[in-house]
C-alpha positions in Angstrom: 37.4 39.5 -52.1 37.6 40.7 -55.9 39.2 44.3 -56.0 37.6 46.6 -58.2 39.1 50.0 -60.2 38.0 52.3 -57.8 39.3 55.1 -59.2 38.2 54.8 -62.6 34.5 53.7 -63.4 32.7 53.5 -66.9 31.6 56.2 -68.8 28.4 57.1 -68.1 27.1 56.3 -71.2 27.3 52.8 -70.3 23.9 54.0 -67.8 21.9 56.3 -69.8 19.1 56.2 -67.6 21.1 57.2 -64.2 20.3 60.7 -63.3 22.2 63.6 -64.4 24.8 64.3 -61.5 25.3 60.4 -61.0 26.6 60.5 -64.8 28.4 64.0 -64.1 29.8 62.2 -61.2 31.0 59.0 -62.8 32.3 61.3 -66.2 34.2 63.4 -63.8 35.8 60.3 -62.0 37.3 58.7 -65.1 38.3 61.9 -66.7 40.0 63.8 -63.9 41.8 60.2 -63.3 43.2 60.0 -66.9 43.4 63.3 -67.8 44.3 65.4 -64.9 41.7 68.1 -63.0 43.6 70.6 -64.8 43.2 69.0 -68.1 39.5 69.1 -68.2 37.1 71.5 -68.4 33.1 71.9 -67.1 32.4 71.6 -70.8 34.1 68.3 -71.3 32.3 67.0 -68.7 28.8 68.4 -69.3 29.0 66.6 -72.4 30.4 63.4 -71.9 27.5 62.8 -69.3 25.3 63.5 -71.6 24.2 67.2 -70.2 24.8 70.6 -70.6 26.8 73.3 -68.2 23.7 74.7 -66.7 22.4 70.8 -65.7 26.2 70.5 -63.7 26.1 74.1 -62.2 22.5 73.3 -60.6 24.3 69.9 -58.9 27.6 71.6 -58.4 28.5 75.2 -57.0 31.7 74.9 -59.2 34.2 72.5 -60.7 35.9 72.8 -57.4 32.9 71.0 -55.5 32.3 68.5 -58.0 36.3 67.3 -57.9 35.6 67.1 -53.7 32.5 64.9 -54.0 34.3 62.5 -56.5 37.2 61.8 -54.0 34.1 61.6 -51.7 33.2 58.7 -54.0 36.4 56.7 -54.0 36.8 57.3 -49.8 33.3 56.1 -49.3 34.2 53.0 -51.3 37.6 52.3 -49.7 36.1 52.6 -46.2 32.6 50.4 -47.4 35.8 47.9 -48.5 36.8 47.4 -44.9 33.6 47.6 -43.2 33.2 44.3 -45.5 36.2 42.8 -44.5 35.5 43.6 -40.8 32.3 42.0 -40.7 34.3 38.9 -42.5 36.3 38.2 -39.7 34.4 39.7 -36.8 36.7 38.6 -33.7 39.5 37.9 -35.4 41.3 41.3 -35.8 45.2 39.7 -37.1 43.1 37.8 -39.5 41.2 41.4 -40.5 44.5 43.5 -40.8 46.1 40.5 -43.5 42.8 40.5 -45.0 42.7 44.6 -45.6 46.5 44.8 -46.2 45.9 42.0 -48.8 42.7 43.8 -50.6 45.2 46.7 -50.7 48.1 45.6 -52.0 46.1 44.2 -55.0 44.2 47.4 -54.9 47.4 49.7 -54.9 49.3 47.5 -58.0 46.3 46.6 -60.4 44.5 48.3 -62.5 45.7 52.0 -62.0 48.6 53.0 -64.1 48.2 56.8 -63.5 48.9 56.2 -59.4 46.6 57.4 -56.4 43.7 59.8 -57.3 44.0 61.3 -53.8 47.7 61.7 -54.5 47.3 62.9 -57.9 44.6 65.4 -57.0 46.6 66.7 -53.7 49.7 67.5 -56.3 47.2 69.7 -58.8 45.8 71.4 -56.3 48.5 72.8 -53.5 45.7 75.4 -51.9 45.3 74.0 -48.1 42.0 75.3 -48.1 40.6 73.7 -51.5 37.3 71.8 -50.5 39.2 68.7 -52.1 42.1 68.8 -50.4 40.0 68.7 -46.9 38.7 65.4 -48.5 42.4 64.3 -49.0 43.5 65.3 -45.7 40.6 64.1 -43.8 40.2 60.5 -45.9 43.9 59.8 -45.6 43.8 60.9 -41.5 41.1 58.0 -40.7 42.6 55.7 -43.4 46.0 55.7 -40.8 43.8 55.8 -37.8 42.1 52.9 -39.2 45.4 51.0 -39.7 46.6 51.8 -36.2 43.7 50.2 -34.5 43.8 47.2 -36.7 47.4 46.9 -35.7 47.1 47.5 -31.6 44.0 45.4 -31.7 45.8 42.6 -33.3 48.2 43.1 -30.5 51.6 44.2 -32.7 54.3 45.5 -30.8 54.1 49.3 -31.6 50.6 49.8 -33.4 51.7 53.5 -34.6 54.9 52.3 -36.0 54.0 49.7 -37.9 50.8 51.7 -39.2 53.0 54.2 -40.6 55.3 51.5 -42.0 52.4 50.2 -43.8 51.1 53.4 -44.7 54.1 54.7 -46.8 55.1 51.6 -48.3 51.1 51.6 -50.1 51.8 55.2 -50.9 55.3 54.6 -51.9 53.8 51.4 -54.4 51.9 53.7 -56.2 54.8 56.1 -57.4 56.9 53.1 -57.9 54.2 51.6 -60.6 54.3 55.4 -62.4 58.3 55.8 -62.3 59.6 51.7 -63.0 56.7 50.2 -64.0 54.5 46.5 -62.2 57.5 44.9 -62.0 59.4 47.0 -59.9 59.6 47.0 -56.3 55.7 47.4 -55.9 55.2 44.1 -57.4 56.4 43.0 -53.6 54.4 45.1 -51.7 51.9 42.0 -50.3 55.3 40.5 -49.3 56.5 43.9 -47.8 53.4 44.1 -45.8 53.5 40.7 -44.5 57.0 41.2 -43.5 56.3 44.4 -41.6 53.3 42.5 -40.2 55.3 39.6 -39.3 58.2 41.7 -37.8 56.2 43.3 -34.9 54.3 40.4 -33.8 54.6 39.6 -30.2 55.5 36.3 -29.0 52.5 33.8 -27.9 51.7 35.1 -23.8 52.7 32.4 -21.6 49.7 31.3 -19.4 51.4 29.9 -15.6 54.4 29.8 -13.9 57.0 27.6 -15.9 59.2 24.9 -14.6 
């Protein structure tokens, strides 16, 4: 399955005829990605999607909301991802979980040179009770969930373990690309995963008494 830059998306001048908060929305997206929430302003925004302040404030209660429903954006996609890969292998949950950790390993080390948006944005913005950081929290909460069940109903010896495992070696990828660069230890992470994957499997059941 082709992996996309979720976390960036084109400008929305590339669809002048979408609807005003769609472009606000996909605006917002690339610019808080490359620029930082704290390095751009309503204004910036408003105007690269082709609008005015007003035209956001009547979609958005404040800059605040608007940076939530983005990360809303890129957790809806991640999740629509799996629900793709599940229904690919429907009955087959091993061949699921190497099918999602393989999506995102590709996902985690292509195509974003400025790390995790959900990362990024939980660094600018340390307030527990920022509407965006609930979307952090929350996202990242049923993102290890999912992982977990993946792993106990591909019957891996210690479903929690190796979903954490898993879990912080994709996080840990993404600071790795920032601080040495794609060739650096992230460049492994498929083979990482596979490993961890690999090292928790339980041996084929024995069906009968043996000789």
């Amino acid at each position: 399955m082709p992996v996309r830059t979720l976390e960036r998306v084109p400008p929305a001048q590339d669809k002048p005829s979408s609807p005003p908060r769609e472009r606000i929305v996909t605006v917002a997206r690339d610019l808080f990605y490359r620029n930082g929430i704290h390095g751009v302003g309503v204004d910036a925004i408003a105007e690269a999607a082709g609008t005015n302040k007003m035209t956001l404030y009547r979609h958005f209660a404040s800059k605040d909301e608007l940076v939530a429903e983005c990360l809303r954006r890129l957790a809806a996609e991640l999740e629509a991802a799996h629900t793709r890969i599940a229904a690919a292998h429907a009955g087959d949950p091993k061949a699921e979980l190497e099918a999602w950790l393989a999506y995102f390993a590709e996902f985690k080390t292509s195509g974003a040179q400025r790390g995790c948006a959900f990362v990024n944005a939980a660094i600018e913005l340390p307030d527990p009770d920022h509407p965006a950081r609930r979307v952090i929290e929350n996202y990242k909460k049923r993102h290890r969930a999912m992982i977990v069940r993946l792993c106990r109903a591909a019957d891996l010896d210690d479903p929690a373990l190796v979903a954490d495992q898993i879990f912080l070696l994709c996080e840990g990828a993404r600071v790795s690309l920032q601080s040495v660069g794609p060739k650096g230890p992230a460049a492994r992470l498929a083979e990482m995963l596979h490993a961890v994957v690999a090292g928790h499997a339980r041996p084929p059941r024995r069906h009968g008494k043996t000789a």
